[in-house]
C-alpha positions as CSV (number, residue, x, y, z in Angstrom):
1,X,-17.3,-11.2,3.1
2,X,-15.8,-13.3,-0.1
3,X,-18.1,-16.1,-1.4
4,X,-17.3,-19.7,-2.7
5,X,-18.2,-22.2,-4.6
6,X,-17.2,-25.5,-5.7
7,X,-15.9,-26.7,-9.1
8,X,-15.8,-30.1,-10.5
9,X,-12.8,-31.2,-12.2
10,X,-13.1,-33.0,-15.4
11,X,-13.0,-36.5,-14.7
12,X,-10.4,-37.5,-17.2
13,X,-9.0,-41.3,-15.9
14,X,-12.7,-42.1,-16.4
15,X,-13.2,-43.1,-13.1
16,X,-16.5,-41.6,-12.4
17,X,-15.7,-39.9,-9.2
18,X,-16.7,-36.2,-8.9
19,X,-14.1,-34.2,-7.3
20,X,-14.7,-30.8,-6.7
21,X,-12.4,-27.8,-5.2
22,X,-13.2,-25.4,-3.5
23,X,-12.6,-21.5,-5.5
24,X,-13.2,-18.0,-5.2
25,X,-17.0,-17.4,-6.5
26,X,-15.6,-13.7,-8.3
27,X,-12.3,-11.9,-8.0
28,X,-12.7,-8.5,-9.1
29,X,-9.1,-6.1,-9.5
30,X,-8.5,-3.2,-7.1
31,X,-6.7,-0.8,-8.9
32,X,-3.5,1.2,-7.4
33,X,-5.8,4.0,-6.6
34,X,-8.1,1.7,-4.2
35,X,-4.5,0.5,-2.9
36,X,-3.3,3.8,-2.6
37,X,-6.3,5.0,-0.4
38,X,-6.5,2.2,2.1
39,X,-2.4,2.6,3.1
40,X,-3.3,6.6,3.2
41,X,-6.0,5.8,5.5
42,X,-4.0,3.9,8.6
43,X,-0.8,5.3,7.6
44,X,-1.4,9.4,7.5
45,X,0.3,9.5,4.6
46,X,-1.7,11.3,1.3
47,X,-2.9,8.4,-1.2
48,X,-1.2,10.8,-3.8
49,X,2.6,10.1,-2.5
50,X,1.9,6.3,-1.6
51,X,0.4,5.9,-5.6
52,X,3.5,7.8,-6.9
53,X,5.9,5.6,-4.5
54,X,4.3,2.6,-5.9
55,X,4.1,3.5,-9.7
56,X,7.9,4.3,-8.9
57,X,8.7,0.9,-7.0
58,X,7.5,-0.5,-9.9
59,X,9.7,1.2,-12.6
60,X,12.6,0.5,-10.0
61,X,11.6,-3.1,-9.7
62,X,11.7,-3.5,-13.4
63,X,15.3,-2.0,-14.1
64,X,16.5,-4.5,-11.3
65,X,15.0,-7.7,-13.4
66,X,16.3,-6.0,-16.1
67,X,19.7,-7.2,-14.8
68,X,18.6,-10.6,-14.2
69,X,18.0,-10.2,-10.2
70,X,14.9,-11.3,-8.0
71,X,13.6,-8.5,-5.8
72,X,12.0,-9.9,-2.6
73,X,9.3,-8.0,-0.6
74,X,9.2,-8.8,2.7
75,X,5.3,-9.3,3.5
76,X,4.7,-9.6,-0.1
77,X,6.7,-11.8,-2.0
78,X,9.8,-12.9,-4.5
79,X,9.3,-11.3,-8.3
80,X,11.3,-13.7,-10.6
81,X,12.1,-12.4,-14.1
82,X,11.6,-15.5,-17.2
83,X,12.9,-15.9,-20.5
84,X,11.4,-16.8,-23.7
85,X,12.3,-18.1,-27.3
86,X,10.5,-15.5,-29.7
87,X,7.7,-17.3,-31.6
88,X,9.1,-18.0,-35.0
89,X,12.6,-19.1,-33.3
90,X,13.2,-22.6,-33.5
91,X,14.1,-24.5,-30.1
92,X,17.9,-24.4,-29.5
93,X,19.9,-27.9,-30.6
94,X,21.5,-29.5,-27.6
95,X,23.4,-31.6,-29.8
96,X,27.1,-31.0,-30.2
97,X,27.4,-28.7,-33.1
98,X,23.4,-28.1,-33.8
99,X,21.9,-24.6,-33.9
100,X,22.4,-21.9,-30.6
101,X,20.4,-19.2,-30.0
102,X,21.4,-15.6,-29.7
103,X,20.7,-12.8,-27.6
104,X,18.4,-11.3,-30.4
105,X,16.2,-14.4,-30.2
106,X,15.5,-14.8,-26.4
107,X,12.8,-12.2,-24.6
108,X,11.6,-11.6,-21.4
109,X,8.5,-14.2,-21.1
110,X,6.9,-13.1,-18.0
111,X,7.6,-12.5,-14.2
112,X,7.4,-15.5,-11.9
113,X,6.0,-14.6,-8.0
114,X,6.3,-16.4,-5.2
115,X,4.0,-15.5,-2.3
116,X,5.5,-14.6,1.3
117,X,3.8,-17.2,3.6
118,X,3.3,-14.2,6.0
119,X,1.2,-13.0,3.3
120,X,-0.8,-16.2,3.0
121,X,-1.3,-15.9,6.9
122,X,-2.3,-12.0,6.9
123,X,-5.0,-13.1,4.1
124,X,-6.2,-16.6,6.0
125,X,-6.6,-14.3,9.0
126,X,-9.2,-12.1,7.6
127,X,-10.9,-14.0,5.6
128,X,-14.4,-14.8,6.5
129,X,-16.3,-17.0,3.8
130,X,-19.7,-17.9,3.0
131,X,-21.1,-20.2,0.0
132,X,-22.2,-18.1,-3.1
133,X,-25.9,-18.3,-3.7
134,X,-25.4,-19.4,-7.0
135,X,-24.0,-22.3,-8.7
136,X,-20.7,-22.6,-11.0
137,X,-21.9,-22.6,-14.6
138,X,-20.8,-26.0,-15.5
139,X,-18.7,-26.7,-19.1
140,X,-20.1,-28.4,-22.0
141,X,-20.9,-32.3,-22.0
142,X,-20.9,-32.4,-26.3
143,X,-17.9,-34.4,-26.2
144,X,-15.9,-37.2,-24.3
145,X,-12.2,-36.9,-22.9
146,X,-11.2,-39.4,-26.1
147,X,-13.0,-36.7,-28.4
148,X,-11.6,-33.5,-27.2
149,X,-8.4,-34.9,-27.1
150,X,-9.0,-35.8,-30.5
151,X,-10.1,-32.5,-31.6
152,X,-6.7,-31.2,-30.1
153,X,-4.9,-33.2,-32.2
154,X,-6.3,-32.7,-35.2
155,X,-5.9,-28.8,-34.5
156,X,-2.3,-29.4,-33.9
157,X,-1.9,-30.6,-37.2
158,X,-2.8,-27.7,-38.7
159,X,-1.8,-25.0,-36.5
160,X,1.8,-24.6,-34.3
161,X,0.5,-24.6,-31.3
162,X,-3.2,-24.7,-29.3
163,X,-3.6,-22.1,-26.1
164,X,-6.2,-22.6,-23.5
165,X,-9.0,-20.4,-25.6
166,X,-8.4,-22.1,-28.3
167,X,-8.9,-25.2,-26.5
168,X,-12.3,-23.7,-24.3
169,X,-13.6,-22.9,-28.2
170,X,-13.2,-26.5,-29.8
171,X,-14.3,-28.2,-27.1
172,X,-16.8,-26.0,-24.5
173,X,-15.3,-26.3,-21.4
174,X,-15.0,-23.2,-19.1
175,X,-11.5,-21.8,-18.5
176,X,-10.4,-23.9,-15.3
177,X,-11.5,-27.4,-16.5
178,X,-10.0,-26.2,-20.0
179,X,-6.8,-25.5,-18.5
180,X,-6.7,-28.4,-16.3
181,X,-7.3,-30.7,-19.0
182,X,-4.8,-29.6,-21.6
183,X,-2.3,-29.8,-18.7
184,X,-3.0,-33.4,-17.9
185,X,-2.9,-34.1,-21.6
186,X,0.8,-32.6,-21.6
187,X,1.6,-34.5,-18.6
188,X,0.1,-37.3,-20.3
189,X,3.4,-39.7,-21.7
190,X,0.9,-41.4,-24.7
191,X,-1.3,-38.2,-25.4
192,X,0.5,-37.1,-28.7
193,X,0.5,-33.5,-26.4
194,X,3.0,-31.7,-24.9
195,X,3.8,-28.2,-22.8
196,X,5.3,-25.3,-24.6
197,X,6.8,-22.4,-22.5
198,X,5.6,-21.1,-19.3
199,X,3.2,-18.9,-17.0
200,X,1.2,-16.8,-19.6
201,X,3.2,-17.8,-22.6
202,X,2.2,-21.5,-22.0
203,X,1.1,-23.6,-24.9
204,X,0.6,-27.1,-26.1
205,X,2.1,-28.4,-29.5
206,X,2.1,-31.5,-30.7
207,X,4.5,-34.0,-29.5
208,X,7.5,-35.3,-31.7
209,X,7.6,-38.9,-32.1
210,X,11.5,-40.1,-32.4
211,X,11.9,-43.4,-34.4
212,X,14.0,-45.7,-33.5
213,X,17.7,-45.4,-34.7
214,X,17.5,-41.9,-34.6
């Protein structure tokens, strides 16, 4: 049986309303292996061929990204390949003669995946829940909203760009509420902050200010 528990979300409007969600109380990986055994055991095939079939599905699914193509499993779900700018390459200038980017400076960010709602259904279906014993270990109160966003800034102006740890280490909040935040500052039109890339190559850099005239 899965356990839950419920977070609070960092109040960040100030309006002193605690809203809380509910979330998983531990997710823990099972490994291919662990896959592999349970399909063995109501299909009759050996785990060995279903982990070979599935380490080779995955080497197939990468060489059809590779040509810039979804691969959709029904049951499953849609794997989406993404691309990136490489870290030290400047932003490309949409400007009429400005600087381009070239193959050489554009990488594969991450994969994008997009559940099948039969999925969503098999997992509703079977999941029984009960509340975890325990409660959520709550994040640091040392600072305000005003101050941590403060302390973001003044990070920003001496480093490219802050990620989510970074963010959880200057301030004390625990990973969710961290990552929440920051993406409320970049949301945020008057926060000095803004969103950098996507999925796990997600950052927040500090936002350009464009004077008039320019």
């Amino acid at each position: 049986m899965a356990q839950y528990i419920m977070e609070e979300m960092p109040d960040i409007q100030k309006t002193g309303k605690r809203i809380t969600y509910p979330k998983f109380a531990r997710i823990d990986n099972a490994n291919i292996k662990e896959l592999a055994r349970r399909v063995g055991d109501v299909s009759g095939f050996s785990a060995g061929d279903i982990e070979g079939i599935l380490l080779q599905t995955a080497i197939e699914m990468a060489h059809l990204m590779a040509e810039g193509r979804s691969v959709k499993i029904d049951g499953i779900g849609t794997f989406t390949p993404s691309l990136t700018l490489g870290r030290d390459k400047e932003r490309e200038d949409a400007e009429e003669g400005g600087k381009h980017r070239n193959a050489q400076s554009i990488f594969i960010g991450g994969v994008n995946f997009r559940v099948d709602r039969e999925m969503v259904r098999n997992i509703s279906d079977r999941c029984r829940l009960e509340r975890a014993p325990w409660k959520k270990q709550k994040s640091s109160n040392k600072f305000t909203p005003e101050q941590r966003l403060a302390l973001a800034l003044k990070y920003l102006d001496e480093h490219p760009f802050l990620t989510v740890w970074e963010y959880r280490k200057l301030t004390g909040l625990l990973q969710t509420a961290a990552t929440t935040e920051l993406r409320q500052w970049g949301h945020q039109p008057d926060s000095g902050i803004e969103i950098t890339g996507r999925g796990t190559h997600r950052v927040y850099t500090k936002k350009k200010i464009v004077e008039e005239g320019q």
